[in-house]
N, C-alpha and C positions, 0 to 999 in steps of 0.2 A: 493586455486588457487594461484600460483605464478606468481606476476608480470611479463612480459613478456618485453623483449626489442625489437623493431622496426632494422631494420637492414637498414642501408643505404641506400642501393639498393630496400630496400621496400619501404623507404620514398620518393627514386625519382619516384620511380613507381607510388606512389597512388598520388604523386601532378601531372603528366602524363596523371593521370584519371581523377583526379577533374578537370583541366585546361579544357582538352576533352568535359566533361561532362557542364565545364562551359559555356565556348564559345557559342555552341547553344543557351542556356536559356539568356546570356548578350546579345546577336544580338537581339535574340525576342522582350525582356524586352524594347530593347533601340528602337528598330524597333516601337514599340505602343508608346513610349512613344514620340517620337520624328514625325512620319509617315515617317522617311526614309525607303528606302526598307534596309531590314540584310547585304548586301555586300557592303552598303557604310556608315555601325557602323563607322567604325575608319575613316572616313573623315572627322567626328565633332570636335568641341574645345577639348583638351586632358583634361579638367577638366571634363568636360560631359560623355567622355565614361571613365574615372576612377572613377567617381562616376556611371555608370550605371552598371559596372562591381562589384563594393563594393555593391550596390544594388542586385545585383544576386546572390552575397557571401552568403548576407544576406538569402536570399530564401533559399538557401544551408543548411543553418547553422540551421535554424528552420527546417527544414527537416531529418538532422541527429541528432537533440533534439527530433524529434518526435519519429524516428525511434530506438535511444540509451534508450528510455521511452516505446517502445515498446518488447524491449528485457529487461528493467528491468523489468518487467510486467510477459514475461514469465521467467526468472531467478526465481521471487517471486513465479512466478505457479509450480514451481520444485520443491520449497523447498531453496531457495536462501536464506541465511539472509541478513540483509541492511549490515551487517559487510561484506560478501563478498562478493556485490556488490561495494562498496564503494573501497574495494579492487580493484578490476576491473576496475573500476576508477578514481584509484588515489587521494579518499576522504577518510573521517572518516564513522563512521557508521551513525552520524549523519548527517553529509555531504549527505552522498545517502537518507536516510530517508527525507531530507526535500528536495532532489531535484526529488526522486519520490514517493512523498506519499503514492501513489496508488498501488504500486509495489509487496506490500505484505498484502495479505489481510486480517483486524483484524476485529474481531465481532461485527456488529455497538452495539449503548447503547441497541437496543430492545432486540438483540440475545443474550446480554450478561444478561437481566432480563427477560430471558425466562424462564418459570414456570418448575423446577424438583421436583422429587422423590425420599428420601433418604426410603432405606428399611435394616432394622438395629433389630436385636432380636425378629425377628419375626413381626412386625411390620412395618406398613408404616407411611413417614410423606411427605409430600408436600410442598414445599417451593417457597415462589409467594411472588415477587415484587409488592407492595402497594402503587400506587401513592401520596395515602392520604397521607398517613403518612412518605412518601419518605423513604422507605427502605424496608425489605425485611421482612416477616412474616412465618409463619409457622403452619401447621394444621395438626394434625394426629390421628392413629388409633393405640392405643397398641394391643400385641399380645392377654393381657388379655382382651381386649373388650371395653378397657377405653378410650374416645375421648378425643382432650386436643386442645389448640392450643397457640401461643402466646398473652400474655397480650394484651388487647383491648390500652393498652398506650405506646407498646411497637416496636418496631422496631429497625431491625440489621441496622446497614451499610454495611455488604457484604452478601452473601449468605451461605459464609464458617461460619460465627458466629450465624447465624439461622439455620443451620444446626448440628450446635454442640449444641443448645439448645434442636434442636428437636430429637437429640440421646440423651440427657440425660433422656427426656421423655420416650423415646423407651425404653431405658437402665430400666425405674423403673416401667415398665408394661411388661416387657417380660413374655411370658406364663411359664418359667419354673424359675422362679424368688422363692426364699424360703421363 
């Protein structure tokens, strides 16, 4: 996606629409908070209605944080990466990543030590995350009939390194091994 520029006449427009949009919610705000009725906002101290009016900015402003959070949310449901959201917004990729975390969904720790099956020369092996022994183990069946599993004192740190152990297993029970 290529950065896009704002054109003049767009910017006077949408400040057109904020101002529009603001006035209502600064009368309210200032209406409760003060008990004047809304059509005599601008008759108070001009420091009270420029702070009640910064106070409605305010509301604004968390509204289109919630709302800019809502579309990086679905960007990340497309397929967005934080790189071109960050894009999008005029940040790094890091930049978008830690302004919406949530944006792109990664696999908490359970889903990422959820129990597979590597099936390799005929042969199955299993590989399960061990809390005991905080890491990841391995158990299988060669094709020749032979069970096996990882050392009772052993444990991977990822699941890719118990998995190449438990092919090497596979690898020397395969049924058609000479």
């Amino acid at each position: 996606m290529k950065p896009t520029e704002t054109a003049d006449a767009e910017l006077v427009a949408l400040d057109k629409a904020l101002y529009d949009a603001l006035n209502p919610l600064a009368s309210a705000m200032r209406a409760r908070s003060t008990g004047l009725p809304k059509d005599r906002m601008w008759d108070a101290d001009p420091v009270e209605v420029t702070l009640s009016i910064l106070a409605a900015w305010k509301v604004v402003d968390v509204e289109v944080g919630r709302l800019a959070a809502q579309a990086a949310r679905t960007a990340g449901s497309y397929g967005a990466s934080y790189e071109q959201m960050g894009a999008a917004w005029g940040i790094t990729r890091q930049g978008a990543r830690k302004k919406w975390p949530e944006a792109i969904d990664r696999p908490s720790t359970e889903a990422k030590r959820k129990s597979s099956t590597v099936e390799l020369f005929g042969g199955t092996a299993e590989l399960s995350w061990s809390p005991a022994c905080g890491g990841w183990r391995w158990s299988g069946h060669g094709a020749d009939g032979m069970r096996g599993e990882a050392e009772r004192a052993s444990s991977f740190s990822t699941k890719e390194e118990a998995a190449a152990h438990a092919g090497v297993f596979l690898k020397e029970h395969a049924a058609d091994r000479p």
